[in-house]
MMTF fields as JSON, N, C-alpha, C and O atoms, coordinates in Angstrom:
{
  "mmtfVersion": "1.0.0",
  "mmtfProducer": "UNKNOWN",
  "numBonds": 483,
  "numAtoms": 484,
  "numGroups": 121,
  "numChains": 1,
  "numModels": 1,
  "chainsPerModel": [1],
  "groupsPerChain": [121],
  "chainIdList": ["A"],
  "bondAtomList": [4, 2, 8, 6, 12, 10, 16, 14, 20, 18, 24, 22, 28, 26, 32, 30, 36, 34, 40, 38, 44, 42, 48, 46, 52, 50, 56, 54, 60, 58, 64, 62, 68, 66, 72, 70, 76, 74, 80, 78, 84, 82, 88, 86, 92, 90, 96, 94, 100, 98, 104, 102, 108, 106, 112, 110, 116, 114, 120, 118, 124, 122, 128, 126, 132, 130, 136, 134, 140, 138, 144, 142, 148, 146, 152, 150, 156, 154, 160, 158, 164, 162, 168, 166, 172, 170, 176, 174, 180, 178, 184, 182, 188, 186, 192, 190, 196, 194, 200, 198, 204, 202, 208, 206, 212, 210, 216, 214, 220, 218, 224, 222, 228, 226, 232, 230, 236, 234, 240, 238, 244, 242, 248, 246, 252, 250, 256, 254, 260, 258, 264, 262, 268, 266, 272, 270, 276, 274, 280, 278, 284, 282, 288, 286, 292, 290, 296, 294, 300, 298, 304, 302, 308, 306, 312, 310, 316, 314, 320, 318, 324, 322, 328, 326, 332, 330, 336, 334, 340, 338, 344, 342, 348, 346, 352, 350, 356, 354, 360, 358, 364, 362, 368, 366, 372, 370, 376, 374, 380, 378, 384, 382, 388, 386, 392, 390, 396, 394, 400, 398, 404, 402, 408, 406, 412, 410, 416, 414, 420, 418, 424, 422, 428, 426, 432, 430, 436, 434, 440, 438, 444, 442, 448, 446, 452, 450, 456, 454, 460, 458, 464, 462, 468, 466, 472, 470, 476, 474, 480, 478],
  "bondOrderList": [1, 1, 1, 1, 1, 1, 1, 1, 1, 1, 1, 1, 1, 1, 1, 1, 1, 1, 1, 1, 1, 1, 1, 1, 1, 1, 1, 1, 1, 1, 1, 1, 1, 1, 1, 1, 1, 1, 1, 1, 1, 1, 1, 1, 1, 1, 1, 1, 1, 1, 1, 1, 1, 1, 1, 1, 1, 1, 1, 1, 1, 1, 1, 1, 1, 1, 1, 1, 1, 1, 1, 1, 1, 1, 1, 1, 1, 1, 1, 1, 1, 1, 1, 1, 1, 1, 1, 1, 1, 1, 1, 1, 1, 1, 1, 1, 1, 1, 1, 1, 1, 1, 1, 1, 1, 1, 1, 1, 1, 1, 1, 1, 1, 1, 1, 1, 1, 1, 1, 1],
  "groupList": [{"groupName": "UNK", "atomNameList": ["N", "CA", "C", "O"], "elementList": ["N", "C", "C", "O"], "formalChargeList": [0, 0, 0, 0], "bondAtomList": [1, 0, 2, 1, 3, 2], "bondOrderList": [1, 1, 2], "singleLetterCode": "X", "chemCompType": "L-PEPTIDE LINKING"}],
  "groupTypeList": [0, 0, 0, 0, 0, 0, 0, 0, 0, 0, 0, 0, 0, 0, 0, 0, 0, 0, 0, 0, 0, 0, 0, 0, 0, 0, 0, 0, 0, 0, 0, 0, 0, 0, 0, 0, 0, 0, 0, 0, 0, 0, 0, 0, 0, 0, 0, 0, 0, 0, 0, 0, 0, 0, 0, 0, 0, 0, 0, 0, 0, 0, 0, 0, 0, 0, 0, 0, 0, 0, 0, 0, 0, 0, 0, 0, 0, 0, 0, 0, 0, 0, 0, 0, 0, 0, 0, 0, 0, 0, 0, 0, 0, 0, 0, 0, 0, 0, 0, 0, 0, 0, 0, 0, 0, 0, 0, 0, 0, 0, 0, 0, 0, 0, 0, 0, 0, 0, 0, 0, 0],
  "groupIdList": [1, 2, 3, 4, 5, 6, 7, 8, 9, 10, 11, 12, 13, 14, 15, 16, 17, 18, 19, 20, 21, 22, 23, 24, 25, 26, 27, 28, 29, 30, 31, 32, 33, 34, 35, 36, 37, 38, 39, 40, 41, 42, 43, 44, 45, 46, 47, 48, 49, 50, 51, 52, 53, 54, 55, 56, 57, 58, 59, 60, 61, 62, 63, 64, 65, 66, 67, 68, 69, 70, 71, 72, 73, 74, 75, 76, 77, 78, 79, 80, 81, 82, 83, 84, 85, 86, 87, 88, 89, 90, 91, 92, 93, 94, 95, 96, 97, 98, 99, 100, 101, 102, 103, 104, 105, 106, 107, 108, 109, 110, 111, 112, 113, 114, 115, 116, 117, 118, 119, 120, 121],
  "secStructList": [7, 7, 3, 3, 7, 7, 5, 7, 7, 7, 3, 3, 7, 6, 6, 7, 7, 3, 3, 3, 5, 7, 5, 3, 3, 1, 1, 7, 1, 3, 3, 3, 3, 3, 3, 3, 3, 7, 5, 7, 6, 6, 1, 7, 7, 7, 3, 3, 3, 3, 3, 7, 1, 1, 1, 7, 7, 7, 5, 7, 6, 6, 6, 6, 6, 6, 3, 3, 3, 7, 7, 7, 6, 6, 1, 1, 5, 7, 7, 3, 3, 3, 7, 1, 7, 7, 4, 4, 4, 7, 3, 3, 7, 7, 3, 3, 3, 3, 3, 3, 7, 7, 1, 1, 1, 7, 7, 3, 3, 3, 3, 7, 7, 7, 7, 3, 3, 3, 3, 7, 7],
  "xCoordList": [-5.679, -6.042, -4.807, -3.637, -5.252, -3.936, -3.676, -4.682, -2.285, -2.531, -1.432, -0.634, -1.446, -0.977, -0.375, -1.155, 0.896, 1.896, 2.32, 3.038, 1.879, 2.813, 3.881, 3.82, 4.781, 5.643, 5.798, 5.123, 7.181, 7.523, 7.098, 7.673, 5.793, 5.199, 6.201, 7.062, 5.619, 6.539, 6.342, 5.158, 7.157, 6.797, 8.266, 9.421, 7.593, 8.208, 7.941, 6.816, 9.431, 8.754, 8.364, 8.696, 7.681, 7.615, 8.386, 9.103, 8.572, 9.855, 10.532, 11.192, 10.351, 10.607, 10.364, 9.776, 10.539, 10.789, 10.25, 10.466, 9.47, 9.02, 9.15, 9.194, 9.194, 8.791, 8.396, 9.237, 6.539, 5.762, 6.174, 6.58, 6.107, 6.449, 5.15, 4.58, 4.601, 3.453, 3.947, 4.893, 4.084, 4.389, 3.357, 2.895, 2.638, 1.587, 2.154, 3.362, 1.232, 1.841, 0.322, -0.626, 0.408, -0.28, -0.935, -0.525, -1.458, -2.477, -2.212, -3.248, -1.478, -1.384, -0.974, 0.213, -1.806, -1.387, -0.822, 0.344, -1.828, -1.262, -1.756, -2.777, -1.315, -1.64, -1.261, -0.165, -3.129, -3.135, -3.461, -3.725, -3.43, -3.254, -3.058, -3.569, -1.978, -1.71, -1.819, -1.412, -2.397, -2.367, -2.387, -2.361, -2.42, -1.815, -3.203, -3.622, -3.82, -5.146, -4.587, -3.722, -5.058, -5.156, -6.497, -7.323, -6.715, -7.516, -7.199, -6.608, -7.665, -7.305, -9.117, -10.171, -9.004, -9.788, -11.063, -10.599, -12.115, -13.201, -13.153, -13.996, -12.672, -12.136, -12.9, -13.115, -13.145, -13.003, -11.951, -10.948, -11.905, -10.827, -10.83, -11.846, -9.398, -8.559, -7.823, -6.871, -8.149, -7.014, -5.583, -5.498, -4.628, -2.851, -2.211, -1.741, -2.174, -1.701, -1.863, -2.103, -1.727, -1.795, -0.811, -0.526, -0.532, 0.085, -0.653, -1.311, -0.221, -0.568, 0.331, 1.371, 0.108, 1.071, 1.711, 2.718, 1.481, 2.498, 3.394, 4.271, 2.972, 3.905, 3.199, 3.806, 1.895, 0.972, 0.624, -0.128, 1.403, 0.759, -0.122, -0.265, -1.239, -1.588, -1.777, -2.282, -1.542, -1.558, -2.767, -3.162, -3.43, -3.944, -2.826, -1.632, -3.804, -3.225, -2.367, -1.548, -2.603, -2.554, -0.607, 0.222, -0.554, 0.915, 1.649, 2.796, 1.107, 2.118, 3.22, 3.218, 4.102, 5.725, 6.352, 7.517, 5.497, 6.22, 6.161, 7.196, 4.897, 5.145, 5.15, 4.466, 6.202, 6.691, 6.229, 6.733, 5.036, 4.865, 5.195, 5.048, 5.942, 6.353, 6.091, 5.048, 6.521, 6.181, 8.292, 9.263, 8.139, 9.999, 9.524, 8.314, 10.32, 10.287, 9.38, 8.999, 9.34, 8.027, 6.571, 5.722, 6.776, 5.223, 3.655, 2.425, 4.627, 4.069, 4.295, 3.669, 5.303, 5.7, 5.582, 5.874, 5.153, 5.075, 5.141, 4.651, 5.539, 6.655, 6.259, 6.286, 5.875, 5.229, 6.257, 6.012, 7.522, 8.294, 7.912, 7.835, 7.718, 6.781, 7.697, 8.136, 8.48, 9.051, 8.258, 7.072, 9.286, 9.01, 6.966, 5.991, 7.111, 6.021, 5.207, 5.844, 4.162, 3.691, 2.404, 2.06, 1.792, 1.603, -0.056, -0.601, -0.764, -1.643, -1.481, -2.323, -0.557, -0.209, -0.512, -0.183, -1.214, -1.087, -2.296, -3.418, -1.61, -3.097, -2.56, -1.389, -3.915, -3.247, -3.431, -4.506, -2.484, -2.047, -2.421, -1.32, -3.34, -3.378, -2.899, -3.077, -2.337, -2.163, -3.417, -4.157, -3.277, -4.746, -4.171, -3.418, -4.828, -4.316, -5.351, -6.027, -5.386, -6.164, -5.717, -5.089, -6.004, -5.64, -6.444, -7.494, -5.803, -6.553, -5.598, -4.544, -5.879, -6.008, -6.434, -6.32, -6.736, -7.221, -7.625, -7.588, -8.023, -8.594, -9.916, -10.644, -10.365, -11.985, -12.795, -14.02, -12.217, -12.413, -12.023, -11.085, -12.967, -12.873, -11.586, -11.069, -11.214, -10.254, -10.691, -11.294, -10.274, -10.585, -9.716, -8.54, -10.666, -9.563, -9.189, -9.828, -8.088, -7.414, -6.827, -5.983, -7.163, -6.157, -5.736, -6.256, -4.436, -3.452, -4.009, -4.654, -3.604, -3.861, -3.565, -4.273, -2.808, -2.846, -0.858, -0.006, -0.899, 0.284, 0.193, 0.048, 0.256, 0.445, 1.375, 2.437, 1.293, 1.837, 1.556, 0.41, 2.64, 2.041, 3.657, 4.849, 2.987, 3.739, 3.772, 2.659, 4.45, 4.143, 5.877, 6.875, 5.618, 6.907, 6.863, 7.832],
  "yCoordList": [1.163, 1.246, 1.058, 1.078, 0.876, 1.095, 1.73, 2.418, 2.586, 3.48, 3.054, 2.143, 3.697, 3.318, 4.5, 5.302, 4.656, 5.48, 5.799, 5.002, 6.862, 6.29, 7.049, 8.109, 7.121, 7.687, 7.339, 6.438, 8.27, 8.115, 8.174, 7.601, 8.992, 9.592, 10.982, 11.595, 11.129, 12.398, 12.972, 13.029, 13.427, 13.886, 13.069, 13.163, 12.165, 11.732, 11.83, 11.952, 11.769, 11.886, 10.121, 9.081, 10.217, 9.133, 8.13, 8.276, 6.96, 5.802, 5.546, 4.526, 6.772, 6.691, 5.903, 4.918, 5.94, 5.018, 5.481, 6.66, 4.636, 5.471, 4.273, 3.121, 4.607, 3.261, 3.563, 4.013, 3.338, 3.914, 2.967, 1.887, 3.291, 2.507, 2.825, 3.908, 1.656, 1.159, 1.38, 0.616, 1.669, 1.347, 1.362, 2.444, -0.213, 0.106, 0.027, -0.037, 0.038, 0.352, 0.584, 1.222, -0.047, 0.433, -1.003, -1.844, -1.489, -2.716, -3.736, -3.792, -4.236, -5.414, -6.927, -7.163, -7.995, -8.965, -9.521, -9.884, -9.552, -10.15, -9.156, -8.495, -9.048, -8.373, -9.44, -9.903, -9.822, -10.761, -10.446, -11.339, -9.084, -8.615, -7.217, -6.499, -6.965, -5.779, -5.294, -6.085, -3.906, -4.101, -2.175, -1.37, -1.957, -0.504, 0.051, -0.723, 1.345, 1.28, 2.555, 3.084, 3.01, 4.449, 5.055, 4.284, 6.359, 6.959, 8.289, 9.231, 8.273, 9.407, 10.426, 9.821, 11.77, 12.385, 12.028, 11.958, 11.836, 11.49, 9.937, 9.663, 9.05, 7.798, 6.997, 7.634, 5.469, 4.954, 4.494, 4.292, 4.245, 3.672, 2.517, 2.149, 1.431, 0.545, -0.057, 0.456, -1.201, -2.214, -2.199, -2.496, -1.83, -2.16, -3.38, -4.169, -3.551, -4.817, -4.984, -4.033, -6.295, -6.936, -8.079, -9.076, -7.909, -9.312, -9.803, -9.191, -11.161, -11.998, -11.898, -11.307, -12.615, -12.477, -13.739, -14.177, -14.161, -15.503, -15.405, -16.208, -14.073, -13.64, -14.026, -14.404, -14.068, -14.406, -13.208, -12.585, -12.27, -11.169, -11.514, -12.618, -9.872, -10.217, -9.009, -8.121, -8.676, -6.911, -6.796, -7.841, -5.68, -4.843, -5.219, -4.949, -5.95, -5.766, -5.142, -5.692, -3.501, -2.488, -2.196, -1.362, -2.995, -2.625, -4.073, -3.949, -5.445, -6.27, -6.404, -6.259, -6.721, -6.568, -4.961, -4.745, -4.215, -2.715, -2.614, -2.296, -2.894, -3.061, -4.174, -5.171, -4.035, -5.185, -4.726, -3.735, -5.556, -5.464, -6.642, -7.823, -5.825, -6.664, -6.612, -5.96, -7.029, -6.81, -7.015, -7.427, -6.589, -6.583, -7.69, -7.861, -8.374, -9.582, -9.432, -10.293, -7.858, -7.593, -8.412, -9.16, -7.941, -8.709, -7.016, -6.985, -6.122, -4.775, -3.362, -2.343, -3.5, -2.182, -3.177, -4.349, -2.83, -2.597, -2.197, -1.068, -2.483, -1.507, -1.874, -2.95, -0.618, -0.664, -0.331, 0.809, -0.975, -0.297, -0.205, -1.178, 0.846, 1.068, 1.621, 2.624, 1.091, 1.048, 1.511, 1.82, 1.568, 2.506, 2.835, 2.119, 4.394, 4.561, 5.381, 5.824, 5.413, 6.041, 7.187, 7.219, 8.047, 9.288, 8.997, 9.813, 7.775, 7.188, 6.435, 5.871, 6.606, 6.018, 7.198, 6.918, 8.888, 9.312, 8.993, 8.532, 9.436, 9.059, 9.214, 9.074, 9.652, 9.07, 7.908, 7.311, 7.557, 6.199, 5.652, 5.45, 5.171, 4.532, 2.859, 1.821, 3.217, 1.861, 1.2, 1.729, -0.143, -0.938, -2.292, -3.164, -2.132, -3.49, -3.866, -3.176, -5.647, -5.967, -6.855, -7.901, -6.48, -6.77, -7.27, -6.744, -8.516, -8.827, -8.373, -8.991, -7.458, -6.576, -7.365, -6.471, -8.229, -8.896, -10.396, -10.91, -10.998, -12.549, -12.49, -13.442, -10.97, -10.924, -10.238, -10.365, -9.581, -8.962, -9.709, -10.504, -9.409, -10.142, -9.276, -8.411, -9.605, -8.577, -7.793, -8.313, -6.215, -5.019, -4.506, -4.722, -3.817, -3.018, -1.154, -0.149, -1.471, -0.134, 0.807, 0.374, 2.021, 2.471, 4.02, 4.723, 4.186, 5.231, 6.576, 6.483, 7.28, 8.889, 9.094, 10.046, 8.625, 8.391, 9.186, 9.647, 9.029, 10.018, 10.066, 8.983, 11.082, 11.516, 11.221, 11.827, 10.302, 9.833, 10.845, 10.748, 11.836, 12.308, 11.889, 11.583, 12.058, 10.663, 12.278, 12.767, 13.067, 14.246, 14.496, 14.499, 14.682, 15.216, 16.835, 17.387],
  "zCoordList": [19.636, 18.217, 17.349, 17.734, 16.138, 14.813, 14.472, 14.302, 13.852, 12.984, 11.833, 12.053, 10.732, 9.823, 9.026, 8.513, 8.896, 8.579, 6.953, 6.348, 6.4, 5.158, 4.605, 5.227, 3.834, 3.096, 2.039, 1.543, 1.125, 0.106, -0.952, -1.877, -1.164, -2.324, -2.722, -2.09, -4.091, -4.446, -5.669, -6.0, -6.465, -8.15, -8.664, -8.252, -9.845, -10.973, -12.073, -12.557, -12.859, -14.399, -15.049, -14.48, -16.208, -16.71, -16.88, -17.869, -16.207, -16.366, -15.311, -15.113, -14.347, -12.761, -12.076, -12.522, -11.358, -9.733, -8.439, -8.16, -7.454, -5.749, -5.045, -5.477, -4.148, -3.214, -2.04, -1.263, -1.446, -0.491, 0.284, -0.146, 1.56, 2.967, 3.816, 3.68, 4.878, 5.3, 6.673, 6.481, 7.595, 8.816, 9.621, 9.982, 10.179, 11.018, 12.673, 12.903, 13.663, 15.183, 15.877, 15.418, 16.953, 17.999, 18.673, 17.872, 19.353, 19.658, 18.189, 17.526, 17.803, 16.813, 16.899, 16.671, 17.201, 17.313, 16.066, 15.915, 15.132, 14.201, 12.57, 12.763, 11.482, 10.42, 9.419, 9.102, 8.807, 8.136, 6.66, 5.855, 6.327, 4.736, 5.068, 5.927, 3.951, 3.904, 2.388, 1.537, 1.921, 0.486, 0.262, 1.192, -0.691, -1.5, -2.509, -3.37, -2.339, -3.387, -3.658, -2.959, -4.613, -5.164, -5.761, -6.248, -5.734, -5.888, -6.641, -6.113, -7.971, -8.671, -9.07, -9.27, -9.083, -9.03, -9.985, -11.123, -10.013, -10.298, -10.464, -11.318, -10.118, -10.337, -8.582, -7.551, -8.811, -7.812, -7.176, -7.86, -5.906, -5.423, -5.933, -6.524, -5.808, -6.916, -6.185, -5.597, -6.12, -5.406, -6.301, -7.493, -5.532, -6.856, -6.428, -7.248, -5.31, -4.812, -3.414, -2.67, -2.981, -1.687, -1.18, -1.843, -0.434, 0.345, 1.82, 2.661, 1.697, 2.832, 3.76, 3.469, 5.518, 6.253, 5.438, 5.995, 4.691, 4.452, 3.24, 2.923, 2.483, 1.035, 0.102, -0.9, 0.091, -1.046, -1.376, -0.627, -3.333, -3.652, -4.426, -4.952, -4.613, -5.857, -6.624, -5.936, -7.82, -8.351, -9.204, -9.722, -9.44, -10.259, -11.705, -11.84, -12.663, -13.956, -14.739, -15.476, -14.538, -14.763, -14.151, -14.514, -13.425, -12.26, -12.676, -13.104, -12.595, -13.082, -14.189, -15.411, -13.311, -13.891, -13.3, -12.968, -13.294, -12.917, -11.3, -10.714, -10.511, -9.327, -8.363, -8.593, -6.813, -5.988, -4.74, -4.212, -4.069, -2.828, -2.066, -2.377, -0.402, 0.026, 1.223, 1.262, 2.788, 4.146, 4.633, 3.998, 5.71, 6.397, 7.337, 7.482, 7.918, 8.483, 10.293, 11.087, 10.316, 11.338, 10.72, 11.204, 9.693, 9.064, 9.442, 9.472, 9.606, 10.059, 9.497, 9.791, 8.638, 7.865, 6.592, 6.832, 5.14, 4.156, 3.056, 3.098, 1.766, 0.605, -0.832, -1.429, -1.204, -2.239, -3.346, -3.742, -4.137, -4.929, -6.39, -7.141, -6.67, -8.128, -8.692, -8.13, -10.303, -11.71, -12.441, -12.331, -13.545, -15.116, -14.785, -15.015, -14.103, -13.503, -14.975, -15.931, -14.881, -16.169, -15.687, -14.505, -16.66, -16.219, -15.699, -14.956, -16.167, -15.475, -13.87, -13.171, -13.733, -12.318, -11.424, -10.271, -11.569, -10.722, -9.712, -9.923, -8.459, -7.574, -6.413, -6.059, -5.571, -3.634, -3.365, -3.313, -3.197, -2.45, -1.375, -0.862, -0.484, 0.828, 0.933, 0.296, 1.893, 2.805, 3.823, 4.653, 3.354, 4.103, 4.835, 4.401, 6.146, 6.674, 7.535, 8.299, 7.18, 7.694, 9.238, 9.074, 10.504, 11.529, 12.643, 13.011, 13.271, 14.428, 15.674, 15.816, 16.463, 17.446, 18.915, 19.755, 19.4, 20.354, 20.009, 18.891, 21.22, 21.192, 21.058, 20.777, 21.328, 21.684, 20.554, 20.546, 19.684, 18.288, 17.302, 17.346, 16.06, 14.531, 14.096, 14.804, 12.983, 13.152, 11.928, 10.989, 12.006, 11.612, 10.224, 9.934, 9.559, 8.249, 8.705, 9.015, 8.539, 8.822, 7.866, 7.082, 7.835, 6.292, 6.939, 7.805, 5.999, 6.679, 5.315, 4.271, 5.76, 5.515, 3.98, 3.654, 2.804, 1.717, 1.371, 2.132, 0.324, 0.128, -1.465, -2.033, -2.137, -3.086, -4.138, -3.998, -5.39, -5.923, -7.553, -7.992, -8.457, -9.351, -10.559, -10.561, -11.037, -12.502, -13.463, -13.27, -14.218, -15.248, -15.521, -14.8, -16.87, -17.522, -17.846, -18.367]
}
C-alpha cells in the first residue's frame, strides 16, 4: 500500500510563511498528480493546488501568487510553500496523490492524515 506523510503545519501570524512537506512511500511505481486541499470547519474540502509528474501546476485562486507547489526530483515527496499567509488560510491541510501502484491496477487516490495550518494574530 501507500502512505502519505505530512509535515510542517504550525501557528502563524498574518503575512507569515509554512511550508508543508508530502512524503509518499510504500508500493509506488509511478505518482502521476500530487496536490494540497484544505478543510476548514463547516466548510467543504478545496482543492489549493496540484502538480503533475511533469511540473504542470495549478492553484486555487484564492492562493495564486502567495502559494508554490512543487515535487523533489524523486517525483514522491512534495512542498507546499505558502507566503504572506492570511487569517482565512486557516485549515487542515491534506496531501493527495494520485498513484499507479502496479501493472495490474488503475491507479488509485491516496491522501495523508492532514496537518494543521492556523493563520491568527
Amino acid at each position: 500500500q501507500v502512505q502519505l506523510v505530512e509535515s510542517g503545519g504550525g501557528l502563524v501570524q498574518p503575512g507569515g510563511s509554512l511550508r508543508l512537506s508530502c512524503a509518499a512511500s510504500g508500493s509506488i511505481l509511478r505518482v502521476n498528480i500530487m496536490g494540497w486541499y484544505r478543510q476548514a470547519p463547516g466548510k467543504e474540502r478545496e482543492m489549493v493546488a496540484t502538480i503533475t509528474n511533469g511540473g504542470s501546476a495549478n492553484y486555487h485562486d484564492s492562493v495564486k501568487g502567495r502559494f508554490t507547489i512543487s515535487l523533489d526530483n524523486t517525483k514522491t515527496t512534495g512542498y507546499l510553500q505558502m507566503n504572506s499567509l492570511k487569517i482565512e488560510d486557516t485549515a487542515v491541510y491534506y496531501c493527495n496523490a494520485d498513484v499507479r501502484c502496479d501493472m495490474w491496477r488503475r491507479p488509485s487516490s491516496y491522501w495523508g492524515q492532514g496537518t494543521q495550518v492556523t493563520v491568527s494574530s
